[in-house]
C-alpha positions as a Markdown table, in Angstrom:
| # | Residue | x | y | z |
|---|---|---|---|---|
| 1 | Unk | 1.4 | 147.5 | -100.7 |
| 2 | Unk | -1.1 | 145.3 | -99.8 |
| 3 | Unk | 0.9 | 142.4 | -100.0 |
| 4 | Unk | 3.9 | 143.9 | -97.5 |
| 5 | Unk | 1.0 | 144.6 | -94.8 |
| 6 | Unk | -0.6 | 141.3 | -94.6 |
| 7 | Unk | 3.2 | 139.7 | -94.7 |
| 8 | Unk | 4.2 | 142.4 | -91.8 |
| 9 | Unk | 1.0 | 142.2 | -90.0 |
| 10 | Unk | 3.2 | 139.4 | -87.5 |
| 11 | Unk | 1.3 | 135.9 | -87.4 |
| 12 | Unk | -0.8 | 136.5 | -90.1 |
| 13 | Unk | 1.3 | 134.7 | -92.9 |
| 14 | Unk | 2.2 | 131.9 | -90.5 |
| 15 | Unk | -1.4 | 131.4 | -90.2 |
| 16 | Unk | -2.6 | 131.2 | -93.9 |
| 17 | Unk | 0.4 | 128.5 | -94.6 |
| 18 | Unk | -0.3 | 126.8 | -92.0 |
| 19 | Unk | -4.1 | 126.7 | -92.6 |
| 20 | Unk | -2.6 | 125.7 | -95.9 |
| 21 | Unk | -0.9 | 122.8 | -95.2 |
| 22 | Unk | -3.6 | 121.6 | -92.8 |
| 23 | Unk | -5.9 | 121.6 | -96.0 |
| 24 | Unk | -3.1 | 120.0 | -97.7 |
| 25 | Unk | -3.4 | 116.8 | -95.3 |
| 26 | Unk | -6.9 | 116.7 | -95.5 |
| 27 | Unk | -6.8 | 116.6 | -99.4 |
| 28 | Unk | -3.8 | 114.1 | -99.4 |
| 29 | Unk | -6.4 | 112.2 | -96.7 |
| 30 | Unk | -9.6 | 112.1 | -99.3 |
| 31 | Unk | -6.9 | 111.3 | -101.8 |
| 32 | Unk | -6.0 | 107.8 | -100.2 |
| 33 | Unk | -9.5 | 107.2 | -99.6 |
| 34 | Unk | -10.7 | 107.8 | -103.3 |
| 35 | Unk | -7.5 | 106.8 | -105.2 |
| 36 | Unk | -5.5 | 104.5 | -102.8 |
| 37 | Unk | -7.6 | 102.7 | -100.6 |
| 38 | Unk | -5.5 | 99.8 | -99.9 |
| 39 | Unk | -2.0 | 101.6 | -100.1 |
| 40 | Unk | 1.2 | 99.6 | -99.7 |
| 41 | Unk | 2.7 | 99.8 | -96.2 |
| 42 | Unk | 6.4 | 100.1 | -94.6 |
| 43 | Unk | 5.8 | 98.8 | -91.4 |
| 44 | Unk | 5.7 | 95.4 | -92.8 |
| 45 | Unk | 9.7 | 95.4 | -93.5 |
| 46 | Unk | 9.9 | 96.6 | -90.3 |
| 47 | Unk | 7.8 | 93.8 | -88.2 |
| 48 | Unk | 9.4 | 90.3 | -90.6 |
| 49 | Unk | 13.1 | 92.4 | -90.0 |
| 50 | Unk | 12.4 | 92.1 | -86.2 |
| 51 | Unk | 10.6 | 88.6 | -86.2 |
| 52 | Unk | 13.3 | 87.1 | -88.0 |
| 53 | Unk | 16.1 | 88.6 | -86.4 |
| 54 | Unk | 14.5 | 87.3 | -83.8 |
| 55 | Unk | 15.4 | 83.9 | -84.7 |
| 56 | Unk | 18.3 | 84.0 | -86.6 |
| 57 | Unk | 21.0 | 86.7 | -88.4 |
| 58 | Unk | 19.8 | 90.0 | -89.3 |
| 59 | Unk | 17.9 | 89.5 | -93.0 |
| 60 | Unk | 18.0 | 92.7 | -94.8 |
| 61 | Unk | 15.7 | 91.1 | -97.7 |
| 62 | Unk | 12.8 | 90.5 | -95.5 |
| 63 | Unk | 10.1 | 89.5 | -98.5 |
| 64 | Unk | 8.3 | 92.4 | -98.0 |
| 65 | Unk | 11.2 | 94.8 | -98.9 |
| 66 | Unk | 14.6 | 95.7 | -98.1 |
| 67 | Unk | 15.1 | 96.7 | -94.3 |
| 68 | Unk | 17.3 | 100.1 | -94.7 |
| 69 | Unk | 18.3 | 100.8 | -91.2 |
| 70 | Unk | 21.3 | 99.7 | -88.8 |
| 71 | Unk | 20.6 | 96.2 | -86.8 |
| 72 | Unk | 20.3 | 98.0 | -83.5 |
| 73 | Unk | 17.3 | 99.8 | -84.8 |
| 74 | Unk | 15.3 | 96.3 | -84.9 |
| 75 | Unk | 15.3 | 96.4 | -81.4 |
| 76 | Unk | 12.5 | 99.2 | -81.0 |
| 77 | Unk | 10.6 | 96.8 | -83.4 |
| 78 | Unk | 10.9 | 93.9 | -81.1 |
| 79 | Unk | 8.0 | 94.2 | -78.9 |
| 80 | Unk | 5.6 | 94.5 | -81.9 |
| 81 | Unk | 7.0 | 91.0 | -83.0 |
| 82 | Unk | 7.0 | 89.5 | -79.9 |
| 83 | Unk | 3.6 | 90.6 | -78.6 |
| 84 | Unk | 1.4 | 91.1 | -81.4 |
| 85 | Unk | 0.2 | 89.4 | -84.6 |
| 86 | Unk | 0.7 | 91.7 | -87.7 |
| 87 | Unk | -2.0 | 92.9 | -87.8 |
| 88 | Unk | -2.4 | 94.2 | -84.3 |
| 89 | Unk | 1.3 | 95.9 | -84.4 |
| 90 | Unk | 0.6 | 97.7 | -86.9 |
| 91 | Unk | -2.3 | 99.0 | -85.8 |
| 92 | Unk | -0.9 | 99.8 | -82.2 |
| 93 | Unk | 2.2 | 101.4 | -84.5 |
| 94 | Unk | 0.2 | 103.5 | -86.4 |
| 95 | Unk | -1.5 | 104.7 | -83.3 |
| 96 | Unk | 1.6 | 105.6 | -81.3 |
| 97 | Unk | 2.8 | 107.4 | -84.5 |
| 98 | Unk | -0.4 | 109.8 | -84.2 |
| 99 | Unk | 0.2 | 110.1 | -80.1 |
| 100 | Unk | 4.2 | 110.6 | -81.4 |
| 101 | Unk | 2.9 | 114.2 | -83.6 |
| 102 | Unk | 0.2 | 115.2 | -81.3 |
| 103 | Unk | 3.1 | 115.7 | -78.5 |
| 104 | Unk | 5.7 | 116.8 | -81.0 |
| 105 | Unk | 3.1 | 119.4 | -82.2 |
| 106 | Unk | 2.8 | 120.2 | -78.7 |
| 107 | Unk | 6.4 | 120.8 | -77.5 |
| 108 | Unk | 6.7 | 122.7 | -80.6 |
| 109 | Unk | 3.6 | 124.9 | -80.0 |
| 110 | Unk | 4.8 | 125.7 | -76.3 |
| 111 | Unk | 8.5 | 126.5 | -77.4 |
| 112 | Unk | 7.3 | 128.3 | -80.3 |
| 113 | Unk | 4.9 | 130.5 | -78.0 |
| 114 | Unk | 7.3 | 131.1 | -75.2 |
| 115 | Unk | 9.2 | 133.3 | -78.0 |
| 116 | Unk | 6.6 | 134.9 | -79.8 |
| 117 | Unk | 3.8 | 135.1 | -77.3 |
| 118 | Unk | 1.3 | 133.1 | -79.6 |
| 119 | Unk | -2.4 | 132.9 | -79.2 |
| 120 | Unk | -4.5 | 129.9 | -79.0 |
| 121 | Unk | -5.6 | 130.0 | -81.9 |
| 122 | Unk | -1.5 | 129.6 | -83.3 |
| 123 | Unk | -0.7 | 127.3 | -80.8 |
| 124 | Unk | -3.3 | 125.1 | -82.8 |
| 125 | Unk | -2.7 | 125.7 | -86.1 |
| 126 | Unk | 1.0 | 124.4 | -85.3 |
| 127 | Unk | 0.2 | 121.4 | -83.7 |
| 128 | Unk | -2.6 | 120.6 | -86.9 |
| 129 | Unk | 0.4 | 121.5 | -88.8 |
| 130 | Unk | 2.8 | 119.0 | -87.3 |
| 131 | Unk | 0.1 | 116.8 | -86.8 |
| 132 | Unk | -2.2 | 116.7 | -90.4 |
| 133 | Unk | -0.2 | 117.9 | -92.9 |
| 134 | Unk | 1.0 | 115.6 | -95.7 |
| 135 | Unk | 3.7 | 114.1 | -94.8 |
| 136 | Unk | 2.3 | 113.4 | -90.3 |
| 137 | Unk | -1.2 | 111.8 | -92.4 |
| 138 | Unk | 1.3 | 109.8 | -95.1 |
| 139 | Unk | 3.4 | 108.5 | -92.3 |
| 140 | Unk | 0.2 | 107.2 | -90.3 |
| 141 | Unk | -1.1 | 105.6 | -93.5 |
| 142 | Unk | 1.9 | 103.9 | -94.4 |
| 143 | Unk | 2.8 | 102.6 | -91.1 |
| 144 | Unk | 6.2 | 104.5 | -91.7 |
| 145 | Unk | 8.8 | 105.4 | -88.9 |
| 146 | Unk | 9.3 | 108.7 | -89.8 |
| 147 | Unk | 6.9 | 110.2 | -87.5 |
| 148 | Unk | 8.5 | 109.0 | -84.9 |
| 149 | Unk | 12.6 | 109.4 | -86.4 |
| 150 | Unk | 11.4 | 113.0 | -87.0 |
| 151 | Unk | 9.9 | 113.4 | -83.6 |
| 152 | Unk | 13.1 | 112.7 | -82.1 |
| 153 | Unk | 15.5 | 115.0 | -84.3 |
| 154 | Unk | 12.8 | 118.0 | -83.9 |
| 155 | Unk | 12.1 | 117.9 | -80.3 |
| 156 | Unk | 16.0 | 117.3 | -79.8 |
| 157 | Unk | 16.5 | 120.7 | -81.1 |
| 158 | Unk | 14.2 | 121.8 | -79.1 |
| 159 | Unk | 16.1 | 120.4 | -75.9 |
| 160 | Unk | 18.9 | 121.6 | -76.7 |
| 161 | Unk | 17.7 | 125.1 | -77.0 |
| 162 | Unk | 16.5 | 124.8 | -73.5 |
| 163 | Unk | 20.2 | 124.3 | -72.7 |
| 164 | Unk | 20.2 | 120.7 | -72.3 |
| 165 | Unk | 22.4 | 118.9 | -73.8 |
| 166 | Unk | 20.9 | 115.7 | -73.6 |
| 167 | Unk | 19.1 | 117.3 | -76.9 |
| 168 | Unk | 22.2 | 115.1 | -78.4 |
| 169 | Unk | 21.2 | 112.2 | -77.5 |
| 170 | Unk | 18.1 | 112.0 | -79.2 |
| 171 | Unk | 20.0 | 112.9 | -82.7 |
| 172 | Unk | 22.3 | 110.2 | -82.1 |
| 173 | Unk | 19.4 | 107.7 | -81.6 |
| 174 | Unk | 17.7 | 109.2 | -84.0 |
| 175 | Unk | 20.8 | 108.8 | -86.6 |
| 176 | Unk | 21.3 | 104.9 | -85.1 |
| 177 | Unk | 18.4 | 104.1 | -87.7 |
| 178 | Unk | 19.1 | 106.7 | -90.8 |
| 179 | Unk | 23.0 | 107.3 | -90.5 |
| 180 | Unk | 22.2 | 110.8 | -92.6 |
| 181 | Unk | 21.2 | 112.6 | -89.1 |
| 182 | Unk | 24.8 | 112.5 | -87.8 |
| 183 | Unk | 25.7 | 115.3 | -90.5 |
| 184 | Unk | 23.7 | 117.5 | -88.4 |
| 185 | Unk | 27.0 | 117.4 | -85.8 |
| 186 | Unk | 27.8 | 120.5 | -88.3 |
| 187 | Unk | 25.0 | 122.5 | -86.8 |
| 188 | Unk | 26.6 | 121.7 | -83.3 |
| 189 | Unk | 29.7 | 122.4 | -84.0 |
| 190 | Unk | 28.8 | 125.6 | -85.6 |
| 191 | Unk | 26.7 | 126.9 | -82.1 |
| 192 | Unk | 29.5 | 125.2 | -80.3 |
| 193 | Unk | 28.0 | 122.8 | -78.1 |
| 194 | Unk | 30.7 | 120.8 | -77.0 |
| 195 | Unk | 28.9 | 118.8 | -75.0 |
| 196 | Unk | 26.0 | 117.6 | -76.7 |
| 197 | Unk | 28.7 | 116.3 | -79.3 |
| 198 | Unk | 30.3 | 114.5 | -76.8 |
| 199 | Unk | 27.0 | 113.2 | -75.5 |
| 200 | Unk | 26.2 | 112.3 | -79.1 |
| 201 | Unk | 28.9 | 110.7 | -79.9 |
| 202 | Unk | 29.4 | 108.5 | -76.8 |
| 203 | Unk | 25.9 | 107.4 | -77.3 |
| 204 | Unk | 26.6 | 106.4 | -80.7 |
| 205 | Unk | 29.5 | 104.4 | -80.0 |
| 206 | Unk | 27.8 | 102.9 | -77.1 |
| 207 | Unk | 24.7 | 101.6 | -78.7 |
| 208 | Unk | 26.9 | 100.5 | -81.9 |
| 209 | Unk | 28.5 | 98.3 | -79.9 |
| 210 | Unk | 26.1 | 96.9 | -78.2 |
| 211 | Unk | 24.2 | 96.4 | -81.6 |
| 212 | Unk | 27.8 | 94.6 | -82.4 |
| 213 | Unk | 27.2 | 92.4 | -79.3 |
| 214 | Unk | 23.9 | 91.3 | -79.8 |
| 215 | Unk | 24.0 | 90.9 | -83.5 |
| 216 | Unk | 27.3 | 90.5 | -84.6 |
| 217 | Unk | 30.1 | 92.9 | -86.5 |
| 218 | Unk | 28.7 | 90.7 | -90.0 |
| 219 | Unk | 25.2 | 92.4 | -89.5 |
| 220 | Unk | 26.8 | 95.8 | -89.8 |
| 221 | Unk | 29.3 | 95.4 | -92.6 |
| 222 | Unk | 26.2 | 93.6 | -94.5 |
| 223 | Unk | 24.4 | 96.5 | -94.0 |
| 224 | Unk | 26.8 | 98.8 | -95.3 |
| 225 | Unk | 27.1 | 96.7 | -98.4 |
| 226 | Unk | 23.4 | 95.8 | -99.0 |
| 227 | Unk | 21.2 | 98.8 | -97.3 |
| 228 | Unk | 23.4 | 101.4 | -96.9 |
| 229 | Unk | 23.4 | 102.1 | -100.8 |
| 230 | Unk | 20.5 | 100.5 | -102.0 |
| 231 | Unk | 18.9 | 103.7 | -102.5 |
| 232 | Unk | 21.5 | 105.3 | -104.5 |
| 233 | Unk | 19.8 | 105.0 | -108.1 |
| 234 | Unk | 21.9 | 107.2 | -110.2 |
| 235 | Unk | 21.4 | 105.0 | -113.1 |
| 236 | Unk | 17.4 | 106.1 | -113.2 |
| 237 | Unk | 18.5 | 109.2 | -113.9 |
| 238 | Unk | 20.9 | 108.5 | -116.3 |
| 239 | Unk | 19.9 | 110.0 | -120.3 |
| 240 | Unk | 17.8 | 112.2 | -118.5 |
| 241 | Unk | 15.3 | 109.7 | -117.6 |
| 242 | Unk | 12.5 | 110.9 | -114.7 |
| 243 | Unk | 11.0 | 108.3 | -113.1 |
| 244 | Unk | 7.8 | 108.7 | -110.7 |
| 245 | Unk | 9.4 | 107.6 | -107.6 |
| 246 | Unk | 10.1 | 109.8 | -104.3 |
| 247 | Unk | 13.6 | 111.0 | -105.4 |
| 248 | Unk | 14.0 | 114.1 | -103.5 |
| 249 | Unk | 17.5 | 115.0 | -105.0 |
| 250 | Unk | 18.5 | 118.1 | -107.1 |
| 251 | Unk | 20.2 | 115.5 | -109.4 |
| 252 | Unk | 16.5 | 114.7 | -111.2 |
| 253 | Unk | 16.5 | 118.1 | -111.9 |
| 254 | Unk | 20.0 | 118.4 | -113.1 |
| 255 | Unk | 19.9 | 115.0 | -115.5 |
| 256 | Unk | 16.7 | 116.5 | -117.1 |
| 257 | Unk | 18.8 | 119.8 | -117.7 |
| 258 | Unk | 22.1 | 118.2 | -119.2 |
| 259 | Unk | 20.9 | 114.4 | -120.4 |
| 260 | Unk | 23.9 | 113.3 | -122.2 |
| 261 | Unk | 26.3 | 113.7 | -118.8 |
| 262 | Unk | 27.3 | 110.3 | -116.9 |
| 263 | Unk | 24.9 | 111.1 | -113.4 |
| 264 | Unk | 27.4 | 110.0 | -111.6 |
| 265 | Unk | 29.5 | 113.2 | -111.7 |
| 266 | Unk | 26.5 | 114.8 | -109.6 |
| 267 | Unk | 27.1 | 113.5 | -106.2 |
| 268 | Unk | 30.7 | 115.3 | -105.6 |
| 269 | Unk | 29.5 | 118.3 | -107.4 |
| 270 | Unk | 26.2 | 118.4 | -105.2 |
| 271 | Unk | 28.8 | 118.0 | -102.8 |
| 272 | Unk | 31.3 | 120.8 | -103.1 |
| 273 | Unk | 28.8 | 123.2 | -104.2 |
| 274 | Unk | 26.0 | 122.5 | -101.2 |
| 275 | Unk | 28.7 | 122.5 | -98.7 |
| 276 | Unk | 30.3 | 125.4 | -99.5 |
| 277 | Unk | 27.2 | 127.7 | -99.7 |
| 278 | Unk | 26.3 | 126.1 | -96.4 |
| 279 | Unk | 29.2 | 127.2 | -95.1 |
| 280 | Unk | 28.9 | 130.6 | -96.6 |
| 281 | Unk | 25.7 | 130.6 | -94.2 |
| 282 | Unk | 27.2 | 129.1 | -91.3 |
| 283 | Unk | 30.0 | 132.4 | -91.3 |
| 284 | Unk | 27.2 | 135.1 | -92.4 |
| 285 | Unk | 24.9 | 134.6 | -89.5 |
| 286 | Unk | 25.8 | 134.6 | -85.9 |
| 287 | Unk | 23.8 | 132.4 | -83.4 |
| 288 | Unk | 23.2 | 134.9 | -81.4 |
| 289 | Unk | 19.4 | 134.5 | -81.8 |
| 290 | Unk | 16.9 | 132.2 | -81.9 |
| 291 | Unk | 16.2 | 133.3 | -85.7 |
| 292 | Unk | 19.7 | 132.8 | -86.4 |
| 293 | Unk | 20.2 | 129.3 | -84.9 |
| 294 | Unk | 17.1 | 128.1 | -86.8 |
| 295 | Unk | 18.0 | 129.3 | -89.5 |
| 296 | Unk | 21.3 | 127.5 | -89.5 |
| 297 | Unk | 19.6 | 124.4 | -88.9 |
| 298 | Unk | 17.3 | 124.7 | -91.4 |
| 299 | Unk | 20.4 | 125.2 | -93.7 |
| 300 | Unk | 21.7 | 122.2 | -92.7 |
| 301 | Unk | 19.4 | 120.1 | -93.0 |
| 302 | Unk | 18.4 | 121.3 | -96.7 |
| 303 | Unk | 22.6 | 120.9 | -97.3 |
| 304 | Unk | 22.3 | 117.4 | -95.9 |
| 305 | Unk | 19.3 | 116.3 | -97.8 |
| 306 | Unk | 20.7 | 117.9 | -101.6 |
| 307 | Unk | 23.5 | 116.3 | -100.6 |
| 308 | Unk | 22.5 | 112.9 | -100.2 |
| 309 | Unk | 21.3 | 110.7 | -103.1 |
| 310 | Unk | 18.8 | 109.1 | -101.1 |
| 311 | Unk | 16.6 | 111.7 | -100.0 |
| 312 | Unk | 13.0 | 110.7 | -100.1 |
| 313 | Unk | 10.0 | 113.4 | -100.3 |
| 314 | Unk | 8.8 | 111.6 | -96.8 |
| 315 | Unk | 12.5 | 113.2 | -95.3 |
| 316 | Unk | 10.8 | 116.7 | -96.1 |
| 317 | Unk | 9.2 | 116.5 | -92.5 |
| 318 | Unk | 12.7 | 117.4 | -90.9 |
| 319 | Unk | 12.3 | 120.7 | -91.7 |
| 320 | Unk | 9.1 | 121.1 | -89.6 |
| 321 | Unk | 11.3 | 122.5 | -86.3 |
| 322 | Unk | 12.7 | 125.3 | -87.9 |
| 323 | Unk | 10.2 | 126.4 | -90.6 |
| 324 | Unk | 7.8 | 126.4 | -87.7 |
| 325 | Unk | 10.1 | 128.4 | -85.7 |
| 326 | Unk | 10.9 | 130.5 | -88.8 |
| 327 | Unk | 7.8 | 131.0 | -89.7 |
| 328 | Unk | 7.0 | 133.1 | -86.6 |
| 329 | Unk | 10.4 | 135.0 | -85.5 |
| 330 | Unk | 11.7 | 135.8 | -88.8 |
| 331 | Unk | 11.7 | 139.1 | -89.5 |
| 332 | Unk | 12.8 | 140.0 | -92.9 |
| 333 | Unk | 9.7 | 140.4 | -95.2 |
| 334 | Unk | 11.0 | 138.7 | -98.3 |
| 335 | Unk | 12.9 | 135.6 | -96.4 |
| 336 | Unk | 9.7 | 135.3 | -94.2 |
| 337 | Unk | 7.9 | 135.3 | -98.3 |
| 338 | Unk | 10.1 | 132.5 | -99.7 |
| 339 | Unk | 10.0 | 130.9 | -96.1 |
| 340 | Unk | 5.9 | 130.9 | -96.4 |
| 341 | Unk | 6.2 | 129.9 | -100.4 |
| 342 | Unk | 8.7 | 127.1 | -99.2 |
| 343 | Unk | 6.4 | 125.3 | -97.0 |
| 344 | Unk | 3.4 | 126.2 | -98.8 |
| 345 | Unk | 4.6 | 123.9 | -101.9 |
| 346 | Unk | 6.3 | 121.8 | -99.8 |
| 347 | Unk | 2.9 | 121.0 | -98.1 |
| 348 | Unk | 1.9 | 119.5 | -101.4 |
| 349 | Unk | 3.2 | 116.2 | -102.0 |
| 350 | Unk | 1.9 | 115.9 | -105.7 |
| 351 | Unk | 3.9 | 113.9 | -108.8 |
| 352 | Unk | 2.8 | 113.6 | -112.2 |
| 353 | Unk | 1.1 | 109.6 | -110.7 |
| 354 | Unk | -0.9 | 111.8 | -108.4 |
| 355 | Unk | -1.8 | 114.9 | -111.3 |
| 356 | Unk | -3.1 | 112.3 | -113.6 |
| 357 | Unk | -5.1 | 110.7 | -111.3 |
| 358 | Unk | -7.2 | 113.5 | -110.3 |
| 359 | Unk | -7.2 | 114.5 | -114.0 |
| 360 | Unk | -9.1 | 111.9 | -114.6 |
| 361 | Unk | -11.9 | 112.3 | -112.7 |
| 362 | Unk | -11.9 | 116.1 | -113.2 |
| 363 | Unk | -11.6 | 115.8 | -116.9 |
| 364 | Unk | -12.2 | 118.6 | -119.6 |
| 365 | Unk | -10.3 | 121.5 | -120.4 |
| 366 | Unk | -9.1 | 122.1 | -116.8 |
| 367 | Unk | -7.3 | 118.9 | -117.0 |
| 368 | Unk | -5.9 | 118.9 | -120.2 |
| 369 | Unk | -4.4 | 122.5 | -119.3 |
| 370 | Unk | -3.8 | 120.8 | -116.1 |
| 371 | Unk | -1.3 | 117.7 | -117.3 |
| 372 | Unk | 0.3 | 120.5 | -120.0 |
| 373 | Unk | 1.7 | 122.3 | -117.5 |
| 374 | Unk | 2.1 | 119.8 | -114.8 |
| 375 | Unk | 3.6 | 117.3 | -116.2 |
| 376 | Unk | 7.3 | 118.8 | -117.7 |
| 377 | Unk | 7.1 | 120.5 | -114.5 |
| 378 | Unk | 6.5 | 117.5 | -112.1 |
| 379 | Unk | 9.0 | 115.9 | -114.3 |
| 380 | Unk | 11.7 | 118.1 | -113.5 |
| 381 | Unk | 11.3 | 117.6 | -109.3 |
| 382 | Unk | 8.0 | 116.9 | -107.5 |
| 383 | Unk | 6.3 | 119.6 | -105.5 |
| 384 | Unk | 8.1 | 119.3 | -102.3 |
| 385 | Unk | 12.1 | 119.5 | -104.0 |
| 386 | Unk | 10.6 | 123.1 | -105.3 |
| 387 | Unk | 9.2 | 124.1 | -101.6 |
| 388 | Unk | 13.0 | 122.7 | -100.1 |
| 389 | Unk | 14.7 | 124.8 | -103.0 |
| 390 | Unk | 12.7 | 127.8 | -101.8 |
| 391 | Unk | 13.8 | 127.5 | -98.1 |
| 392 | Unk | 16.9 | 127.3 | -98.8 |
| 393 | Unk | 17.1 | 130.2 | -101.1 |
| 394 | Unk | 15.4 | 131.7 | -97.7 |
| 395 | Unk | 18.4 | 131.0 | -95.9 |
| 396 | Unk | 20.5 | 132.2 | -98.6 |
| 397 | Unk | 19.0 | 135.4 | -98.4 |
| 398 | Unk | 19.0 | 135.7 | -94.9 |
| 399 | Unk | 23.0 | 135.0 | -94.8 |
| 400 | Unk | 23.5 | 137.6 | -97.4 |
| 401 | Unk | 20.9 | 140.5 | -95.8 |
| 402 | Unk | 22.5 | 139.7 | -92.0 |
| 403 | Unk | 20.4 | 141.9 | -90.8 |
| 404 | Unk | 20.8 | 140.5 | -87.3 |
| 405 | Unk | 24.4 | 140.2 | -86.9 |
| 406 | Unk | 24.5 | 144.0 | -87.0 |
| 407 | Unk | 21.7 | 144.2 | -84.4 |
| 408 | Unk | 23.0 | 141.5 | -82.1 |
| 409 | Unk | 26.6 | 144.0 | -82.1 |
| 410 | Unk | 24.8 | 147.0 | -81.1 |
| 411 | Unk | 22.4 | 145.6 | -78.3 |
| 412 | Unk | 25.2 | 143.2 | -77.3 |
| 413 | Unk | 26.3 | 145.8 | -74.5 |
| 414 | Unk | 22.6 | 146.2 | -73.0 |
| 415 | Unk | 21.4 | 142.9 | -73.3 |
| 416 | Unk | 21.7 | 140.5 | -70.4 |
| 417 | Unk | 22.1 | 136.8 | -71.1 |
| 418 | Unk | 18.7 | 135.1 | -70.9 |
| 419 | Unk | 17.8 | 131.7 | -69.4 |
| 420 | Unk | 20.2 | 129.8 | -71.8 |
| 421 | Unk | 22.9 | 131.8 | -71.3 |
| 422 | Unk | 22.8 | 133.5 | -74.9 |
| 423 | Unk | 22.1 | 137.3 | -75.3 |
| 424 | Unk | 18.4 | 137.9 | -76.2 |
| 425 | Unk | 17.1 | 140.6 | -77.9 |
| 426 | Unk | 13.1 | 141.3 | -79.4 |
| 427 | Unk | 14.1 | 142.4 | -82.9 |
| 428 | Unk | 14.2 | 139.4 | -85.4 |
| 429 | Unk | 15.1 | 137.3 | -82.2 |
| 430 | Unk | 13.9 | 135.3 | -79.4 |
């Protein structure tokens, strides 16, 4: 009983996990400092892909790493190379990735508050949240591009729930440089917005051709070849085999389960079966609410990511939007519970590398126990795959409870259309 009333007592549970994952970026923070002082960096690929392009053809093998993304996607890198050393860029990077999550934590506190009426002291916790949990603090450290990839996928959702369409425009940038993002047209055609598809997919033809034009059709069918599937490692999972690495697909799990079958059978099986319980969700729920709609998108993103082979741990911070969201409007007591248990673990980026190094300094009993129990588990999925797994049995639930369908229909007749031209309503809604 006393569970149920601090889960139904409204922000309360948004507030512990999200003091939760705060504490989680500060630990991951003190971890860096004591274990990784010196850790490797991305933006390195990033500023010899642009320098060199610069000069010549597109060079996927840069000597630092393998640049992943499409060729139009080195032009954002461009002024780094041409105006600073590398040093300098990628300190000038890494401070524009902090600015990036201090104004997507914003636009997400403000949108988030003008449907739930949140205090101060909310509005904070979710821009810490976006802004020094694991995966904003990783990003800065690492001089990734996620921050600001993520940025532009979250706070285009965000658009278009103001009824802007241009919201599809920034997913069709954002997908310019991972090509995974374009999946997400399945959210948009499932809340039929025309437009933004339209708008999405002219601006994707348009900047593909002008990446065409300024580096040449070669660049792109090189990058298909080369990039596109470097990151499909099937055959370090095959025998069962779990390697320490950021693989943030259910196919770890499943090799460690059944060891003696070929992993490539997993991809079209992840396939059929993701996809077809994501669409069980997308004709369950209505998007009649604001509840609904991020719920669907939270679907479809988890779909996309179990879906895809290459799914890092680092991808987990596309959820942030509508967990956030979810977090707050959700209703139902035991989806808001796996919602809150999702994010919870997923606010703890720890593998078996990071479990034995702490063991070691704790040492004693408490580690021993520790690394028993730890490791098998950290060797089926890291942390983060178990807090994805839990929001999406979240949405699960939530498709097969519908609550809200049935309320939608019966306040459909006294509700006006709001702002957006959808029909609000205050229970489990906007």
């Amino acid at each position: 009983m006393a569970l149920r009333a601090i889960v139904e007592d409204e922000y309360v549970p948004a507030r512990i996990v999200l003091t939760l994952g705060i504490l989680g970026g500060i630990l991951t923070t003190i971890f860096f400092v004591l274990f990784r002082p010196n850790p490797p960096t991305t933006f390195d690929v990033f500023y010899f892909a642009a320098t060199k392009s610069m000069s010549g053809e597109v060079v996927f093998h840069t000597g630092y790493g393998l640049w992943t993304y499409t060729p139009v996607s080195l032009l954002y890198f461009y002024p780094y190379a041409a105006l600073f050393d590398f040093q300098t860029a990628a300190l000038v990077h890494r401070v524009l990735s902090i600015v990036v999550a201090l104004v997507y934590g914003v636009v997400l506190a403000r949108f988030i508050s003008r449907r739930a009426r949140l205090s101060l002291i909310d509005e904070g916790l979710v821009v810490g949240f976006t802004m020094l949990s694991v995966y904003p603090v990783v990003n800065v450290v690492n001089g990734s591009f996620v921050g600001m990839f993520t940025a532009a996928l979250g706070v285009g959702w965000v658009v278009l729930e103001s009824d802007r369409d241009a919201g599809g425009v920034l997913w069709a940038l954002a997908s310019l440089v991972k090509g995974f993002p374009a999946f997400w047209g399945a959210y948009l055609l499932r809340v039929h917005r025309w437009r933004a598809i339209g708008m999405a997919i002219a601006t994707g033809v348009g900047a593909t051709l002008v990446g065409i034009g300024l580096f040449g059709l070669d660049a792109y069918v090189r990058f298909f070849s080369v990039a596109g599937s470097s990151r499909v490692r099937l055959d370090m999972f095959q025998n069962g085999a779990s390697p320490d690495n950021e693989a943030m697909t259910p196919i770890r799990g499943l090799a460690q389960l059944f060891p003696n079958i070929d992993t490539v059978i997993w991809p079209p099986v992840l396939l059929v079966v993701v996809a077809g319980l994501t669409v069980w969700i997308f004709y369950r729920l209505s998007s009649e609410t604001l509840t609904e709609r991020a719920t669907l998108l939270l679907a479809t993103i988890i779909g996309v990511m179990f879906i895809m082979p290459t799914t890092q741990d680092m991808d987990s911070y596309l959820v942030y939007a509508p967990v956030l969201v979810l977090l707050y409007v959700e209703s139902d007591t035991t989806v808001k519970l796996l919602y809150a248990a999702g994010t919870i673990f997923l606010s703890y980026n720890v593998g078996r590398d990071e479990l034995a190094a702490v063991a070691s300094v704790v040492g004693g009993n408490v580690a021993e126990l520790a690394l028993a129990v730890g490791n098998p588990l950290l060797a089926f999925a890291k942390m983060p795959m178990y807090g994805i797994l839990l929001l999406y049995v979240g949405c699960l639930l939530k498709a097969w409870t519908d609550e809200e369908r049935v309320v939608s229909t019966e306040t459909a007749a006294t509700s006006g259309p709001d702002s957006d031209g959808r029909s609000r309503q205050t229970v489990g809604g906007e």
